[in-house]
C-alpha positions as CSV (number, residue, x, y, z in Angstrom):
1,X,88.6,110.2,160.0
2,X,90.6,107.1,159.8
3,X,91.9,105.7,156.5
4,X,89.4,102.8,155.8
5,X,86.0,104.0,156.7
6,X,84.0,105.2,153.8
7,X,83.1,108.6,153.7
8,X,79.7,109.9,153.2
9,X,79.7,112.6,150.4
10,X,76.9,114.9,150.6
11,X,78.5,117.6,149.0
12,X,78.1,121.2,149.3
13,X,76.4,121.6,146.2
14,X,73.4,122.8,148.6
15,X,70.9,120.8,146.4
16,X,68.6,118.1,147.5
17,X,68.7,116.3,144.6
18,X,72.3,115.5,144.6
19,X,72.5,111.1,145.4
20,X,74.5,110.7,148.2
21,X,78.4,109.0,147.2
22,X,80.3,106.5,149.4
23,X,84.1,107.2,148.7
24,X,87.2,105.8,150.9
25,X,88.9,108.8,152.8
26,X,92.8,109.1,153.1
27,X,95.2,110.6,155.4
28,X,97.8,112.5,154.3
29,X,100.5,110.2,155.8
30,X,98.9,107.4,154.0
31,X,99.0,109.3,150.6
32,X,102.7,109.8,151.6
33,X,103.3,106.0,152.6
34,X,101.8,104.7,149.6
35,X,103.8,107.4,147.3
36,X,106.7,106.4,149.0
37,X,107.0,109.6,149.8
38,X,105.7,111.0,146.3
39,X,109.0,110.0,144.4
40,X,106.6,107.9,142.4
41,X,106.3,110.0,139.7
42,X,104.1,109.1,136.8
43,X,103.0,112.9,135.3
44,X,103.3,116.6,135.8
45,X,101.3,119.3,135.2
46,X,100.1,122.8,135.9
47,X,97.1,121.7,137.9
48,X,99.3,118.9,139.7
49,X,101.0,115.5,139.7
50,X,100.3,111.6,139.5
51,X,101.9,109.0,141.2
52,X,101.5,105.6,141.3
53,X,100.8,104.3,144.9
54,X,100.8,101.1,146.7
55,X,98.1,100.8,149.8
56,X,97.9,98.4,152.6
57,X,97.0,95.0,151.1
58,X,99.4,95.5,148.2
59,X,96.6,97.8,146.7
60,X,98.4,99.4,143.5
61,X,96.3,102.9,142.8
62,X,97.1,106.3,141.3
63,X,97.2,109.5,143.6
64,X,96.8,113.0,141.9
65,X,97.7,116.1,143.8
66,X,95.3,118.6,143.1
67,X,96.3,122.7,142.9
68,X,93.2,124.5,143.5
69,X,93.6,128.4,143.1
70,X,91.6,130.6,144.8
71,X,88.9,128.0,145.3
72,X,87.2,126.9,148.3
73,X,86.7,123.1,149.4
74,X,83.3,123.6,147.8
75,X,84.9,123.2,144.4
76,X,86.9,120.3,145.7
77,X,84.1,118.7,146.7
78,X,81.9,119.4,143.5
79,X,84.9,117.2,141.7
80,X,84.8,114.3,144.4
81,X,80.8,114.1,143.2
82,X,81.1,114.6,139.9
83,X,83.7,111.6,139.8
84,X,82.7,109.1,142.3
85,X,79.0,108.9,140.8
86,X,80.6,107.8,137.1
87,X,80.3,104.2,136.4
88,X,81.6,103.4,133.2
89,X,84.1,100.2,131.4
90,X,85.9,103.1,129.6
91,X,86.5,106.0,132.2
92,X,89.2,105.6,135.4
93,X,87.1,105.2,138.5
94,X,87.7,107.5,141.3
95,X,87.7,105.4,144.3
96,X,89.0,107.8,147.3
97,X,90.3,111.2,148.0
98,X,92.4,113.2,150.9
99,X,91.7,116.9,151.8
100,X,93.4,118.6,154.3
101,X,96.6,121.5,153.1
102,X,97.0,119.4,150.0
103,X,94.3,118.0,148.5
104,X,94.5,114.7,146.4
105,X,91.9,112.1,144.4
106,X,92.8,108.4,144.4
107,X,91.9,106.4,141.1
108,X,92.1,102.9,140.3
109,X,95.0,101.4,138.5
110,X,94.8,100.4,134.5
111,X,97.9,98.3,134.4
112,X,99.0,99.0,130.9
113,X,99.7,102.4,131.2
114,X,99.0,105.2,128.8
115,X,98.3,104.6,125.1
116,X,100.9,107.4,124.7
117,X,103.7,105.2,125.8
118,X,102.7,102.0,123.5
119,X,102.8,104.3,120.6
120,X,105.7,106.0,121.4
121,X,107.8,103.3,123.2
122,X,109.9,101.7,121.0
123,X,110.3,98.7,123.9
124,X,107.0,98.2,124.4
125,X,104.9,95.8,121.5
126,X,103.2,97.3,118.9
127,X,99.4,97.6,119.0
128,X,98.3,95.6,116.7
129,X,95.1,96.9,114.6
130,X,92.6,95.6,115.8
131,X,93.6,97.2,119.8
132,X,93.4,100.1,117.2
133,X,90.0,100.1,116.4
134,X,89.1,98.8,120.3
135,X,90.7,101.6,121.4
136,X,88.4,104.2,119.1
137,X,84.9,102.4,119.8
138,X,85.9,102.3,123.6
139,X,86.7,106.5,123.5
140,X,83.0,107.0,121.3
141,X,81.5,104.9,124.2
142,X,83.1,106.8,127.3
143,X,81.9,109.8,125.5
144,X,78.5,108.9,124.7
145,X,78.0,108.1,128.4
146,X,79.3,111.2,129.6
147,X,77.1,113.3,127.1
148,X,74.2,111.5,127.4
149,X,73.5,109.1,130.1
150,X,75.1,111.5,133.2
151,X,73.1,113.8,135.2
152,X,74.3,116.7,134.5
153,X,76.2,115.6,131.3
154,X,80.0,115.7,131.8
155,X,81.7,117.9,128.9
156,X,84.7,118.5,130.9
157,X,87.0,115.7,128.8
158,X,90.3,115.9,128.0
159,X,91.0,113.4,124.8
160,X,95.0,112.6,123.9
161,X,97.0,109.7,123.9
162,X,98.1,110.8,127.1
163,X,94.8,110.7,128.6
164,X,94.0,107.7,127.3
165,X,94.9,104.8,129.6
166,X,95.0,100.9,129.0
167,X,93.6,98.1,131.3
168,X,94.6,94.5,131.1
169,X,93.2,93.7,128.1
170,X,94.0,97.4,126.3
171,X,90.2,98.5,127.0
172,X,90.6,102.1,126.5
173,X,89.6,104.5,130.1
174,X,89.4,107.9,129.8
175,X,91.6,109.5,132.6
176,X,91.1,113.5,132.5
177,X,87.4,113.8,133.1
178,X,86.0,116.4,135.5
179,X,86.6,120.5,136.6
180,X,90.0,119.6,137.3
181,X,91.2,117.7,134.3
182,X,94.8,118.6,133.5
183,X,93.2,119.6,129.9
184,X,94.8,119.4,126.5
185,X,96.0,123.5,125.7
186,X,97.7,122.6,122.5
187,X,94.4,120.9,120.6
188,X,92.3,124.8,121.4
189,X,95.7,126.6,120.7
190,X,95.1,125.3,116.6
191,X,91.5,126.4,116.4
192,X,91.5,129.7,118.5
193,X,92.8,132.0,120.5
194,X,90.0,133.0,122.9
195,X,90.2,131.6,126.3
196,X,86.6,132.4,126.7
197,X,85.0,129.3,125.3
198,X,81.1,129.0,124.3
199,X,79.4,125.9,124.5
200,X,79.3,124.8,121.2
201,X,83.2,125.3,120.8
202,X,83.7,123.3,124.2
203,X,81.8,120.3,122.2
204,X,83.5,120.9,119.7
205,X,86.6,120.3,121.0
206,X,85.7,117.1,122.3
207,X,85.0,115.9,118.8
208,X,88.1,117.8,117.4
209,X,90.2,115.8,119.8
210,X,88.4,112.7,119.0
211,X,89.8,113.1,115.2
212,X,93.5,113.8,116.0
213,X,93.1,110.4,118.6
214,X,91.6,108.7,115.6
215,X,94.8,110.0,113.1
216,X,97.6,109.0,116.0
217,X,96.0,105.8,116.1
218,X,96.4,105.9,112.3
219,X,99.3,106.9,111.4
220,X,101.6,106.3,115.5
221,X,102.5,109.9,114.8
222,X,102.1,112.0,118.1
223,X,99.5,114.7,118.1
224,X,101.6,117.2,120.5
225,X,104.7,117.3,117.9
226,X,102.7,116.6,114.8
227,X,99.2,117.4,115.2
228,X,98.5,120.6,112.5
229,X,100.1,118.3,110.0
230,X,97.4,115.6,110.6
231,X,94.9,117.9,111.0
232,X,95.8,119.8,106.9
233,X,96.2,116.1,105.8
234,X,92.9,114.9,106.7
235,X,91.5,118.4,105.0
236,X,93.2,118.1,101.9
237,X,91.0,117.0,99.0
238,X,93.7,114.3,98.2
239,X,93.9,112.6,101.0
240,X,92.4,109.3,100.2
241,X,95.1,108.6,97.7
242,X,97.5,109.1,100.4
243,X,96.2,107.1,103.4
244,X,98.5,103.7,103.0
245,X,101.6,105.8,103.0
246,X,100.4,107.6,106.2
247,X,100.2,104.3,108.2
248,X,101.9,103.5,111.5
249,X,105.3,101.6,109.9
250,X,104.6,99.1,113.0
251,X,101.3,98.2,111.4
252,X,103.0,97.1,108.1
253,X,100.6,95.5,106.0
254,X,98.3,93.7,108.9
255,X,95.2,96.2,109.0
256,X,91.6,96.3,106.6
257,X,91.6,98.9,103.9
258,X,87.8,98.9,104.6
259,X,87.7,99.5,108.2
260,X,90.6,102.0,107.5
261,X,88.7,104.2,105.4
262,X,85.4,103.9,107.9
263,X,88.1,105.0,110.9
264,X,89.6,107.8,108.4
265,X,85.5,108.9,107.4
266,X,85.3,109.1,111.4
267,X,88.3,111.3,111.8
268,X,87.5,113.5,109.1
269,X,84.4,114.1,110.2
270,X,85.0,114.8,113.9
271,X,88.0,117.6,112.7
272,X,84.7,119.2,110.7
273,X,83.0,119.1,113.2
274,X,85.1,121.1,115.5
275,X,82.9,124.5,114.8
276,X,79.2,123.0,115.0
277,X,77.4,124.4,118.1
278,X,75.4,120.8,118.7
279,X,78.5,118.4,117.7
280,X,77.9,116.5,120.8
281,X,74.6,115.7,119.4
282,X,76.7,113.2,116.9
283,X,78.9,111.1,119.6
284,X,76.2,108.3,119.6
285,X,76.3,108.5,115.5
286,X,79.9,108.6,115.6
287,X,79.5,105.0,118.6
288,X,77.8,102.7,116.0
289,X,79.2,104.4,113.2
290,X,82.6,103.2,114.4
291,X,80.8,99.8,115.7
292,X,79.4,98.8,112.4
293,X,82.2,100.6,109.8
294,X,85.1,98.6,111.9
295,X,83.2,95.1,112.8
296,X,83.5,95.8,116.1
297,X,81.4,93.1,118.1
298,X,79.5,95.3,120.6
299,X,80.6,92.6,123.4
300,X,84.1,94.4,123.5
301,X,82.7,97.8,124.7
C-alpha cells in the first residue's frame, strides 16, 4: 500500500463489534527516510526503540520499533486498535503504523519532551509549581479515561517521568499505554517478586506509580535512583513535619503549603493503595480530589 492512503483497520480480533479505525500506513523506506536512517535516537528498551522522525511536509512524529516475540501479526494488530481508537488531551495519539519484517507505530510529536528531562536537566528551566500540579491533574485525567470511559478499559499504563511527555504548553500525555508499553520493572520490583500479576495488583500498580510521579514532582528527585526512599518517607508517621525540607531546591519558596499537603494526601494515598484489589475504583476520586485540593480550573485538563 502506498505511504499516504489511510488504512482500514478491521482487526483480527474476529469480533463484530470491534469499530472499524482509519490509521495512515508506512513503508519501511519511509520509516527509514524520516529516521534518517534510525540514528535519531530518542529511547531504548527491551521491547524496542524511539526515534524522532521527520515526514514529507516537514511532519515531525515519533517512530517506535516494536520486538514482538513469538507473536503473530494478530497481536500487532490488537495494539494498532487498541491505540488508534484512544482520543484523549493527555495520552500520545497513535496516528500510523508500518508492518512488514520490522514492525513499527508512529505517534504524534509533544514538543517538550519528556518530564524526565525538565526535572533532570539542569539546562532546561525549572517547572515552576503550578506546571506541577497541571502535570498531576492531567496524569488522574488520562487515567480516568482509560479506566472508565474505554471499551474495554485500558490498564495496560506505564506511569514515570519517563513516560510522561510535555506538549507546547506542558499538558501532560501519557506515552506507554497499550500491550506493548515498554513498562516500568523497577516500580513492581519494590512491591513483589511475582511475575504473575492478579488484577487487583495490576491496578494497583497504576496507583502506586501514580504516588512516586506525585513525590518526583515534589521533591525533583528521580524515582529510578531514589524511589524506595520516597516511598519509606511518605509511610513514615513523621512525615508531615518534614515535607518543606523535601522540596525540589528549584522550587525554592514559590509553591502553596495548602495545595502541597492536598498533592502529598494524594501521594500518600495512592502508595496505600498499591495492595487494594478495586484501587482503580478511586482514579475518578483521586481526578477532582486533585482538582479541588490544588485549585486547578477544570478548563486546563
Amino acid at each position: 500500500m502506498n505511504d499516504g492512503l489511510f488504512f482500514k483497520i478491521k482487526l483480527l480480533l474476529r469480533s463484530r463489534t470491534v469499530p472499524v479505525i482509519f490509521l495512515r500506513r508506512f513503508s519501511y523506506k519511509t520509516i527509514k527516510r524520516a529516521t534518517n536512517d534510525f540514528s535519531r535516537v530518542i529511547t531504548t528498551s527491551s521491547n524496542g526503540t524511539s526515534y524522532k522522525a521527520r515526514f514529507e511536509g516537514d511532519h515531525a512524529a515519533v517512530v517506535k520499533e516494536i520486538h514482538l516475540i513469538d507473536q503473530e501479526d494478530d497481536f500487532f494488530y490488537r495494539e494498532v486498535q487498541l491505540l488508534g481508537r484512544l482520543n484523549h488531551r493527555h495520552v500520545v495519539s497513535l496516528t500510523g503504523f508500518s508492518v512488514g519484517q520490522k514492525k513499527f507505530l508512529i505517534f504524534e510529536n509533544v514538543e517538550n519532551g519528556s518530564l524526565k528531562e525538565h526535572l533532570n536537566d539542569p539546562l532546561r528551566t525549572p517547572l515552576n509549581w503550578r506546571i506541577r500540579l497541571k502535570i498531576a491533574v492531567g496524569v488522574a485525567a488520562a487515567l480516568e479515561y482509560l479506566h472508565f470511559f474505554c471499551d474495554p478499559p485500558v490498564y495496560h499504563v506505564s506511569i514515570s517521568s519517563n513516560t510522561i511527555m510535555l506538549d507546547e504548553n506542558f499538558d501532560a500525555k501519557l506515552s506507554d499505554v497499550g500491550l506493548l508499553g515498554s513498562g516500568s520493572d523497577q516500580v513492581m520490583a519494590w512491591r513483589t517478586s511475582s511475575s504473575n500479576e492478579t488484577n487487583g495488583q495490576v491496578y494497583g500498580n497504576i496507583m502506586y506509580q501514580l504516588g512516586l510521579l506525585i513525590l518526583e514532582l515534589i521533591t525533583g528527585q528521580s524515582s529510578e535512583k531514589t524511589g524506595p526512599d520516597l516511598i519509606q518517607w511518605i509511610e513514615e508517621s513523621c512525615f508531615p513535619t518534614s515535607m518543606d525540607n523535601m522540596i525540589d531546591p528549584d522550587l525554592g519558596n514559590n509553591y502553596d503549603s495548602r495545595e502541597l499537603k492536598g498533592l502529598l494526601a494524594v501521594a500518600r494515598f495512592c502508595i496505600k493503595s498499591v495492595d487494594k484489589p478495586n484501587a482503580y475504583n478511586y482514579t475518578p476520586q483521586i481526578y477532582r480530589y486533585l482538582q479541588r485540593k490544588v485549585s486547578i480550573h477544570t478548563a486546563w485538563v
